[in-house]
C-alpha positions in Angstrom: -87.1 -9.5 -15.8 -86.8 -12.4 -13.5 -85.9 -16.0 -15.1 -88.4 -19.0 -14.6 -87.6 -22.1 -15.7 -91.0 -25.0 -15.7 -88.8 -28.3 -15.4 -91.4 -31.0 -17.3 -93.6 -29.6 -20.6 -96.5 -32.3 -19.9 -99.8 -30.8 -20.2 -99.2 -29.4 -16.8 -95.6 -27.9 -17.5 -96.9 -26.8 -21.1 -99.8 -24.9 -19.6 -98.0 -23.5 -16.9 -94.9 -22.1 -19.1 -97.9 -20.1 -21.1 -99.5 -18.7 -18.2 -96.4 -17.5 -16.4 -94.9 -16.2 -19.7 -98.5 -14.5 -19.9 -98.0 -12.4 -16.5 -97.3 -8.7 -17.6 -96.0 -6.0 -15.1 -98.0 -2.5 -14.9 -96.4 -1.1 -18.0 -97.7 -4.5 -20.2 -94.0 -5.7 -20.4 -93.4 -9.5 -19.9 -92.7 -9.8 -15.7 -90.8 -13.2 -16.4 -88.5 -14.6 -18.8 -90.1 -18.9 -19.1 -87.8 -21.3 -20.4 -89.5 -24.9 -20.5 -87.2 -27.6 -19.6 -87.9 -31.3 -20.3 -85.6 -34.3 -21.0 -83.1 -35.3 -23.2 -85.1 -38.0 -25.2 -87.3 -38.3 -28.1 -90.6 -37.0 -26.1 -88.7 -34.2 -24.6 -87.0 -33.3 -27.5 -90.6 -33.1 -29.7 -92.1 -31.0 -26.8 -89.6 -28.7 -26.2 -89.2 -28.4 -30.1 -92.6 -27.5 -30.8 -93.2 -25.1 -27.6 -89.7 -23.2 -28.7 -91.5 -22.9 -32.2 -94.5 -21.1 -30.3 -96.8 -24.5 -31.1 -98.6 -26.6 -28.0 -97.2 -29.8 -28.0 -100.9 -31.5 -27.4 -103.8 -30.9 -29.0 -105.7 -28.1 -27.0 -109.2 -26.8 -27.7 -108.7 -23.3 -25.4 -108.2 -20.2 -28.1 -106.9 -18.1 -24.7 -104.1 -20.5 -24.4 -103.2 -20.2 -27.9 -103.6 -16.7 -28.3 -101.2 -16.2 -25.0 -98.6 -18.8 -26.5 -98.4 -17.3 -29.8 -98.1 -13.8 -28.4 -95.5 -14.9 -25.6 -93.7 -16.0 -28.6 -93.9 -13.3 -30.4 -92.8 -11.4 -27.7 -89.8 -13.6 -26.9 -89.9 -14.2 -23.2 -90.9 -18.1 -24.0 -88.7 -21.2 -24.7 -88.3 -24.5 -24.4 -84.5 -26.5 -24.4 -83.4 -30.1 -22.6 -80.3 -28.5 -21.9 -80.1 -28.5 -18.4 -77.8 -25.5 -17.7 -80.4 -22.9 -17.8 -80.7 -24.0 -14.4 -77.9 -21.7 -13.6 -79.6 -18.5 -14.1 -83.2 -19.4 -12.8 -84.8 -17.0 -10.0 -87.4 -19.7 -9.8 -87.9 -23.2 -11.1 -91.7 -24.8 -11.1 -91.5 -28.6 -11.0 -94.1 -30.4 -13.0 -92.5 -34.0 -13.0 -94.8 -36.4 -13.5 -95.1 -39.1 -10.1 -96.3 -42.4 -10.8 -97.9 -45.3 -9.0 -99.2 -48.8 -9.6 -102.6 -47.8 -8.2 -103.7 -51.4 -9.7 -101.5 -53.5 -7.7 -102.7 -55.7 -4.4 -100.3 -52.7 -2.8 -99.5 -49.8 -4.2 -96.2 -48.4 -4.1 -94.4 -45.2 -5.5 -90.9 -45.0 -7.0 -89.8 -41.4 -6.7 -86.2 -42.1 -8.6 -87.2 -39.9 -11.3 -88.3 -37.2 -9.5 -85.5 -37.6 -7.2 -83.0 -37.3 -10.4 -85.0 -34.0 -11.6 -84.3 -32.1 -8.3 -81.1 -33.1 -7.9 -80.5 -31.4 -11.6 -82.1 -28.3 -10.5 -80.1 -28.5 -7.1 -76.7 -29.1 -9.0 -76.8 -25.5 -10.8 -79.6 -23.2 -9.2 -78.0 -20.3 -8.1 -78.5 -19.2 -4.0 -81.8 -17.5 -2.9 -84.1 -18.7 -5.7 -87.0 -20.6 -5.2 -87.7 -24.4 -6.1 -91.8 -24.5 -6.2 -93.2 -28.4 -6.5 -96.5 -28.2 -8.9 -96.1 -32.2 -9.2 -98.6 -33.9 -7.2 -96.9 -36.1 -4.8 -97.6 -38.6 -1.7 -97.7 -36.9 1.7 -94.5 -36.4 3.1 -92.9 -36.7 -0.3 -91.3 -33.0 0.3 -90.0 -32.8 3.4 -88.5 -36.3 3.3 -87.2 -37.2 0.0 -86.6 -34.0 -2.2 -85.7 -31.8 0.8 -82.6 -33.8 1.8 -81.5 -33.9 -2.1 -81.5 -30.9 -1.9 -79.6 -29.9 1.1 -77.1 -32.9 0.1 -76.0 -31.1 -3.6 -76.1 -27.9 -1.3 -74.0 -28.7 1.0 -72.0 -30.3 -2.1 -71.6 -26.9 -3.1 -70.9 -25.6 0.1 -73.7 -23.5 0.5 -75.8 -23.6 3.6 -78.8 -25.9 3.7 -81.2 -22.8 3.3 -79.4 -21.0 0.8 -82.3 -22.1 -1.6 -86.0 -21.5 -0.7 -88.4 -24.9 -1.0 -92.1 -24.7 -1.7 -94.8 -26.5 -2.5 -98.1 -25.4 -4.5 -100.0 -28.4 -6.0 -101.4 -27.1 -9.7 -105.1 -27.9 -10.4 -104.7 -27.5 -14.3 -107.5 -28.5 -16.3 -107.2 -29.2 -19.9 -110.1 -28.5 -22.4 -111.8 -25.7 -23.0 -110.7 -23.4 -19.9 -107.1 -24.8 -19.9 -105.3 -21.1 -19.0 -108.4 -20.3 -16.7 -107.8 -22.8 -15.0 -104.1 -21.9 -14.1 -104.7 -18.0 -13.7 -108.5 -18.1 -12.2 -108.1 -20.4 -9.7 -108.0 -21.5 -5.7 -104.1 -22.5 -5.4 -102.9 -23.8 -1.9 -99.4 -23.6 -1.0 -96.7 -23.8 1.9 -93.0 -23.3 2.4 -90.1 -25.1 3.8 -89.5 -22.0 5.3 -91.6 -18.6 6.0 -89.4 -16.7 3.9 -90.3 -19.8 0.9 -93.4 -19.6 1.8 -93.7 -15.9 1.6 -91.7 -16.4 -2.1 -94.0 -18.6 -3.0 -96.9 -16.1 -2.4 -95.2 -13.5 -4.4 -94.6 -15.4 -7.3 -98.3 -17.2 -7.3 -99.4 -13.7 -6.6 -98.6 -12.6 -9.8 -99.9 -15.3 -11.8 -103.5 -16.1 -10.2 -106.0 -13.9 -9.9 -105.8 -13.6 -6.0 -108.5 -10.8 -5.8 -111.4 -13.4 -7.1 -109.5 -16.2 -6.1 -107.3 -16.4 -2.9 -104.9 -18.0 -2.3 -105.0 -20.7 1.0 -101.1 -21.2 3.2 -101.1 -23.9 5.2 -98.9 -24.2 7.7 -96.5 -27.3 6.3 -95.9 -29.0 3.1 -96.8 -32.1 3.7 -100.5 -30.4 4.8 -100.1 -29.0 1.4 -99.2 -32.4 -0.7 -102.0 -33.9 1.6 -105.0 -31.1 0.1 -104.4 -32.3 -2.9 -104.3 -36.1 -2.8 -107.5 -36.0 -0.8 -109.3 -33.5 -3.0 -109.0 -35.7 -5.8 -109.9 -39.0 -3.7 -113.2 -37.3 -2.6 -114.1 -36.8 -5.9 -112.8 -40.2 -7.1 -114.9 -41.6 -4.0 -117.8 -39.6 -4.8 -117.7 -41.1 -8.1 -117.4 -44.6 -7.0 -120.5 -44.0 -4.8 -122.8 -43.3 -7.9 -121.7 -46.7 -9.7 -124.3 -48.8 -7.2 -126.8 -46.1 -8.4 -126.6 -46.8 -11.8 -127.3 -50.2 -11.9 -130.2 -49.8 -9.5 -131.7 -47.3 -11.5 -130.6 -49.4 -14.6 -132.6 -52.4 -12.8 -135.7 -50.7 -11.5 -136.0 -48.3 -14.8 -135.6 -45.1 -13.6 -133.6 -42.2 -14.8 -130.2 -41.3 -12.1 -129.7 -38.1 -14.1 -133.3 -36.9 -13.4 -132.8 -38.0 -9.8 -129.6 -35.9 -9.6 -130.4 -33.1 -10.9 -133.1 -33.4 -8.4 -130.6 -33.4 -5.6 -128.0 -31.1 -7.3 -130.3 -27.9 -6.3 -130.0 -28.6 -2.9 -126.5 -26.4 -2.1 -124.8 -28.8 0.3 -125.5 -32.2 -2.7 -124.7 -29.7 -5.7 -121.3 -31.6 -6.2 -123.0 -35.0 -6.5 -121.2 -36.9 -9.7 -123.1 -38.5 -12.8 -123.5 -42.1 -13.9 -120.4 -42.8 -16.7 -118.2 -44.7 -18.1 -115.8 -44.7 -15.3 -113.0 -42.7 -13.6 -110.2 -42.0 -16.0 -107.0 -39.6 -16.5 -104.0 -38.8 -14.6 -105.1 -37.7 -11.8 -108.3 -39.4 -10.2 -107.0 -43.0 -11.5 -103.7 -42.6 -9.0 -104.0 -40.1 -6.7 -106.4 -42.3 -4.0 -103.5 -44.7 -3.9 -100.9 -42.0 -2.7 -101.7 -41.8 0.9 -101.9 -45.0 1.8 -98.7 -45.7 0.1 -97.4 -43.1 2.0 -98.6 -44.0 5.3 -96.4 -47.7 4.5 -93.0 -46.1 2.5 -92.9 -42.6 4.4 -94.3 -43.1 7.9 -94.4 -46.4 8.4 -97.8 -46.8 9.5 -98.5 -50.5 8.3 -101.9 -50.6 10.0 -103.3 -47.1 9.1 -106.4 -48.5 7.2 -107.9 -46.3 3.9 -111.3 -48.6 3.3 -113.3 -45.9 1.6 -110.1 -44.7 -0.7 -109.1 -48.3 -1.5 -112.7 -49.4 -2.3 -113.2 -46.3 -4.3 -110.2 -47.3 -6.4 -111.8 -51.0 -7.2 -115.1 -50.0 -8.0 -113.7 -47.6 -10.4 -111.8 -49.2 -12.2 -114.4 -51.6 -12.3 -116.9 -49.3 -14.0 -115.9 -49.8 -17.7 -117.0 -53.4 -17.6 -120.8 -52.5 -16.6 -120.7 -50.7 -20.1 -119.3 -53.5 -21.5 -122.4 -56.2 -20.2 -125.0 -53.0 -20.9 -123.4 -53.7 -24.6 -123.5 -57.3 -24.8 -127.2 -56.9 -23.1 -127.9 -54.5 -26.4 -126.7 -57.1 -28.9 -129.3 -59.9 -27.1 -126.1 -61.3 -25.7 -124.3 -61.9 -29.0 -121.0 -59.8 -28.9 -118.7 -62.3 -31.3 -117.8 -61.0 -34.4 -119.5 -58.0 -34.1 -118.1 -54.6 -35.0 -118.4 -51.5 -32.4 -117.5 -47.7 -32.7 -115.9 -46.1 -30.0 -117.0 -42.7 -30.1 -114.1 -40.6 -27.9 -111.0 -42.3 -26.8 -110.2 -39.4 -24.4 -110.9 -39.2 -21.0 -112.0 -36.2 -21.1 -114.5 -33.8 -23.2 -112.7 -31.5 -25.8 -109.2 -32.8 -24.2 -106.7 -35.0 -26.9 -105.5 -37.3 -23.6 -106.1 -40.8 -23.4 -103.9 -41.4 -20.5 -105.5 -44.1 -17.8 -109.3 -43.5 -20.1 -111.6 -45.9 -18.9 -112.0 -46.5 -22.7 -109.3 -48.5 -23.3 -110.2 -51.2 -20.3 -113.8 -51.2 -22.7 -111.9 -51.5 -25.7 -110.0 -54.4 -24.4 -113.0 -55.8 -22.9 -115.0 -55.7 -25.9 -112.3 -57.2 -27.7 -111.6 -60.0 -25.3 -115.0 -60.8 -25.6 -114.2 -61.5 -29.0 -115.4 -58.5 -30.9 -113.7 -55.9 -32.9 -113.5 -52.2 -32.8 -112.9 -49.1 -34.3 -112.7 -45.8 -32.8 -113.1 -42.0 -33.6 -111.8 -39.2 -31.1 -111.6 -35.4 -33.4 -108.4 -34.5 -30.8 -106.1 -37.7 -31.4 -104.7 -39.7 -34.7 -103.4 -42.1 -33.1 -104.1 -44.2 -29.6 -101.1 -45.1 -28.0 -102.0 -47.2 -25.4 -104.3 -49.3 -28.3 -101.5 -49.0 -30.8 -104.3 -48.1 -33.2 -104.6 -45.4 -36.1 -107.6 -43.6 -36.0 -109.4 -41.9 -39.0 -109.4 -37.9 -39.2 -112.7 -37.9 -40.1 -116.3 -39.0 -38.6 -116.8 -42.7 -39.8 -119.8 -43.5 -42.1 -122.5 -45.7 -39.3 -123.5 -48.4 -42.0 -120.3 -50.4 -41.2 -121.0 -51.0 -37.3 -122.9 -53.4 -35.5 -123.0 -51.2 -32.4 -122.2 -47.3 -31.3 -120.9 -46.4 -28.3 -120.5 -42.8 -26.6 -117.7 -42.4 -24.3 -116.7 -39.6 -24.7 -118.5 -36.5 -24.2 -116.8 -34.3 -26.8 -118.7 -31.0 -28.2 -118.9 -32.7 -31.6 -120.7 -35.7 -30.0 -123.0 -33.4 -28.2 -123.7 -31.5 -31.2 -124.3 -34.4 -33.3 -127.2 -34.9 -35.4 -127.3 -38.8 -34.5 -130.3 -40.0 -36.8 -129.2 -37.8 -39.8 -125.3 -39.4 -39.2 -126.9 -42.7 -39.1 -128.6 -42.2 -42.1 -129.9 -45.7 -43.2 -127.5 -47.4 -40.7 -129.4 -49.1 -37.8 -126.3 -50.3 -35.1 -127.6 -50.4 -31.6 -126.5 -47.2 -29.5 -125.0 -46.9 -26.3 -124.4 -43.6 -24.7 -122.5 -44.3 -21.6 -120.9 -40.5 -21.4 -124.9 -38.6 -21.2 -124.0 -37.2 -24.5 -127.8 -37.6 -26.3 -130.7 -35.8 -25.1 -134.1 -37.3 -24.4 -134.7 -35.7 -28.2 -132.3 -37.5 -30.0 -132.6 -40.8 -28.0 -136.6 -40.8 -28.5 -136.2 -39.5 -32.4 -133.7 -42.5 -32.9 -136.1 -44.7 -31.0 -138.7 -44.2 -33.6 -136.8 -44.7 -36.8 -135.6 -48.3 -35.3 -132.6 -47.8 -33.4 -132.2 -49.6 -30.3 -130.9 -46.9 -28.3 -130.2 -46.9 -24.4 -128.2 -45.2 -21.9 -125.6 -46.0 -18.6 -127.4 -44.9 -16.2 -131.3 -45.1 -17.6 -133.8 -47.4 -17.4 -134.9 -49.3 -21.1 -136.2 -46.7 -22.8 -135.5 -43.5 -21.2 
């Protein structure tokens, strides 16, 4: 049984650890023994802690993913330590070490120290021909001119030859909620080597975990083509989002409905990816990612005057959006937000997904209270809001204590709500800014008194 270690139990790492551990050979016996490594620190020590006990350190609303952690537990090929000597007898170590960048500043720039520091660890102890695979999602160029020459340098440290460990690089497209492991083990995966014979290791191992016969996998022919796919994937879709913000306020303006125009478009086959009006862009991945290249074209290549105008636009009308919710609000409460008390329904930024990383809910939270109002919020995957430093309840508030609802969060309990029945007497305006009522429930509400709108409608609709 061949020894994987997943260096970073995020809610990539986590995932990933499950789905690997999950791989069985033709017999149904475990094909890899998963160790989850993360650091030596309070976070690390809670992930690894809980994973090692067979529990998924976030809250996750996939059964499948639960089901395969418990019986990977059971089954004892799945662990989880911050001791970094396990390094030593790993065949192949998956890096899922988180990359930041201040995609807010004038100009962005990345500080890969910490990801620097995690290869060089892995470099220090892995034994020769194994395979280093880079999940993380990192600036172009990041590979082959950064972590590569780490590499080679505790190599040659070593003295072992600069290839006597095999580089890859496979960006993960892991999507927490309710498809979590289906989106590790039914998915497109794209992937390159340092190397052919990396390359070719990497398609082994990947081989075994995706489904490859409903869902290929794409080489390209470097690395840095690799880290590139993924960086402009997600600035696309961040771009594509961007582009619908002018929408909604025109159809806001003119009284028309944008989600009866798009699903108009949608059936056309070359528009079916068109976004939605919303709150705004939020999570990990679309926040950040549109700032990578650019970045990288300055630190990396040092291309001063390559120009990204759509991808730097796309980030400042994005992060942006939140603050159209917040006027739609004040607009709601006949411009009178002082004082007033307002419901955040979902702090996530995702449906069904306990992750409130970079939500465009806190920039409305901190809007609304700026503007001098208060708020409390209710999200059924999170107790607490870090980034808020607020509590919050375990249970659906009663409505009679809020001036004002707001939506923004399109969680299954949300969806399945019966709004006028949970409002009961209560009569706060409501804002859906996430799509999350139907034309039912918005004309039903409508009708018993409550002032009820949407991002994205028309007064009304």
């Amino acid at each position: 049984m061949k020894s994987v270690c997943v260096q970073g139990v995020g809610f990539v790492g986590s995932a990933m650890a499950v789905a690997i551990a999950s791989v069985r050979d033709k017999s149904g016996n475990p094909r890899y023994h998963v160790t989850g490594v993360d650091r030596d620190n309070d976070i690390g020590k809670k992930r690894t802690t809980l994973l090692d006990q067979g529990e998924f350190p976030f809250p996750c609303s996939d059964g499948s993913l639960l089901d395969a952690l418990s019986s990977a537990h059971e089954e004892g090929n799945l662990c989880a330590t911050t001791d970094v000597s396990v390094y030593e007898s790993a065949d192949i170590v998956v890096v899922d070490v988180a990359l930041d960048i201040d995609f807010e500043a004038e100009e962005p720039r990345f500080d890969t120290s910490g990801l620097e520091q995690g290869i060089r660890t892995v470099a220090e102890r892995i034994p020769e021909d194994a395979l280093i695979l880079i999940e993380t999602t990192v600036p172009p160029g990041t590979c082959e001119k950064i972590l590569l020459p780490v590499i080679s340098e505790e190599l040659e440290r070593r003295s072992l030859a600069a290839g006597a460990v095999h580089f890859a690089h496979s960006f993960e497209r892991v999507m927490p909620g309710s498809e979590y492991l289906k989106s590790i083990s039914q998915f497109w995966r794209v992937y390159a080597g340092a190397t052919t014979k990396a390359a070719n290791l990497c398609e082994e191992f990947l081989s075994t975990i995706v489904d490859v016969e409903q869902f290929p996998l794409t080489r390209v022919s470097s690395i840095t083509a690799s880290e590139t796919a993924k960086v402009m994937e997600n600035t696309y879709r961040a771009t594509n989002i961007a582009f619908i913000d002018e929408w909604t306020k025109y159809a806001e303006t003119v009284g028309i409905d944008l989600f009866e125009v798009i699903d108009s478009i949608r059936v056309r086959p070359t528009h079916s990816n068109i976004r939605f009006p919303g709150i705004g862009v939020g999570g990990y991945c679309l926040t950040k990612d549109p700032a990578f290249t650019p970045a990288a074209a300055r630190q990396l290549f040092g291309k001063e005057n390559l120009k990204f105008p759509f991808s730097e636009l796309a980030m400042q009308v994005n992060q942006a959006m939140p603050q159209h919710s917040l006027h739609r609000l004040i607009q709601l409460l006949d411009g009178d937000i002082r004082e007033k008390i307002i419901l955040l329904l979902g702090v996530s930024y995702r449906q069904d997904v306990g992750d409130p990383r970079f939500s465009p809910v806190e920039a409305l939270a901190r809007g609304v209270l700026q503007a001098g109002a208060n708020i409390n919020a209710f999200d059924p995957f999170l107790s607490y809001w870090p980034e808020m430093d607020l509590n919050l309840p375990a249970t659906m508030p009663d409505a009679d204590s809020f001036d004002a609802v707001v939506f923004t969060t399109p969680h299954r309990q949300f969806i399945e709500l019966d709004l006028a029945s949970w409002l009961g007497n209560a009569r706060p305006v409501v804002l859906d800014t996430v799509n999350v009522l139907s034309r039912i429930q918005r004309t039903r509400c409508r009708s018993l008194g409550v002032r009820t709108e949407s991002i994205g409608r028309g007064d009304g609709l």
